[in-house]
C-alpha positions in Angstrom: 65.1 -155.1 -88.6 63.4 -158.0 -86.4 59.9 -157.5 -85.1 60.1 -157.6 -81.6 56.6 -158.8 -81.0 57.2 -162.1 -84.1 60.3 -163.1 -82.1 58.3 -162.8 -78.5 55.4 -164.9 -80.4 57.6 -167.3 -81.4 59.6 -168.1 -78.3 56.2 -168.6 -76.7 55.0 -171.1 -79.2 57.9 -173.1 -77.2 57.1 -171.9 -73.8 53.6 -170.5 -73.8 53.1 -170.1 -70.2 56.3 -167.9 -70.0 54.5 -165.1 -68.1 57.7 -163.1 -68.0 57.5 -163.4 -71.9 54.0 -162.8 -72.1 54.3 -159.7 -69.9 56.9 -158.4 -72.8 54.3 -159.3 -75.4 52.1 -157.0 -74.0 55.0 -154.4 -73.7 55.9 -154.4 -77.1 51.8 -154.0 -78.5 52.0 -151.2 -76.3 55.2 -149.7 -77.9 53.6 -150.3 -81.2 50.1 -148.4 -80.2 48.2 -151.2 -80.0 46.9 -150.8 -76.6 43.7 -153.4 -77.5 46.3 -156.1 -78.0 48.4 -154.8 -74.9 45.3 -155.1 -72.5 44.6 -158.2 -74.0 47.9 -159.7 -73.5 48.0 -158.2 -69.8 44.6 -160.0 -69.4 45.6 -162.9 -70.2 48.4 -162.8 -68.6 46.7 -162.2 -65.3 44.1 -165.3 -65.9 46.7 -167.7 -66.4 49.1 -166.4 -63.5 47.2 -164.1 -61.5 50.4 -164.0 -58.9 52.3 -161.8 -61.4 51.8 -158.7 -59.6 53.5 -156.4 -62.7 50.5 -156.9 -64.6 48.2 -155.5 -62.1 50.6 -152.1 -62.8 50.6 -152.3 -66.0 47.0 -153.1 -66.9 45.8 -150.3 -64.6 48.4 -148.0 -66.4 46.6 -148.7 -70.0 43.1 -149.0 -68.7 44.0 -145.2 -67.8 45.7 -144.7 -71.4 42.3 -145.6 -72.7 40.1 -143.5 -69.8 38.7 -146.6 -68.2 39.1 -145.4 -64.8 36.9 -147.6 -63.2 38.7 -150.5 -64.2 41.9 -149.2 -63.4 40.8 -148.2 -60.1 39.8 -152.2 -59.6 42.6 -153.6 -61.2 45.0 -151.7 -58.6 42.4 -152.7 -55.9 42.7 -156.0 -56.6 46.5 -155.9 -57.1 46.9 -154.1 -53.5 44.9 -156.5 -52.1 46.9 -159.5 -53.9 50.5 -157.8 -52.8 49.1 -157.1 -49.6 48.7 -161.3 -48.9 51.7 -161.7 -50.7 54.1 -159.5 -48.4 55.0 -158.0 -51.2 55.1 -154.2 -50.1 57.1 -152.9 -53.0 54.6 -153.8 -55.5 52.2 -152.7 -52.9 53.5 -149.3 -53.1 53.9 -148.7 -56.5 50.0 -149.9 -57.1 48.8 -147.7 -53.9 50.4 -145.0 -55.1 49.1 -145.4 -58.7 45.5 -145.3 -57.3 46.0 -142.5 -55.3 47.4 -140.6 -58.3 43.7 -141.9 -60.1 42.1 -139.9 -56.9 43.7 -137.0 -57.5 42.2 -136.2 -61.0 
């Protein structure tokens, strides 16, 4: 069986600023429970191409796994704000609505 997350690791030992690839790191810790190493990826991810508006999503989605609210509530803040400049209004969307959903609780 091939681990998913050694063959990701590898292809970005040739390409490390793959942020598509680096994005599915931090999908495949999160398939495996490790939701440290998930948010950690997603982090990074977001420092070293804070355009890739997914992560904003996804981070905010495993702050809330781990009940840091606060953060995720920022995180989807900041995304809005960054899809917002961007014209990106189906990103927009999906992160307004992902707030809203926060509100709710």
């Amino acid at each position: 069986m091939v681990n998913r997350v050694d063959e990701i690791r590898k292809m970005l030992k040739t390409d490390p600023s793959d942020s598509f690839l680096t994005y599915a790191l931090g999908l495949e810790y999160e398939k495996a429970g490790n939701t440290k190493k998930a948010i950690e990826t997603i982090k990074k991810l977001i420092e070293s191409d804070p355009d890739y508006l997914g992560a904003y999503y996804k981070l905010g989605q495993l702050y809330e796994t781990i009940n840091k609210l606060d953060l995720a509530r920022k995180i989807y803040a900041h995304g809005i704000k960054l899809s917002t400049e961007k014209n990106d209004f189906k990103s927009k969307g999906e992160l307004e609505e992902a707030l809203w959903l926060i509100e709710l609780d």
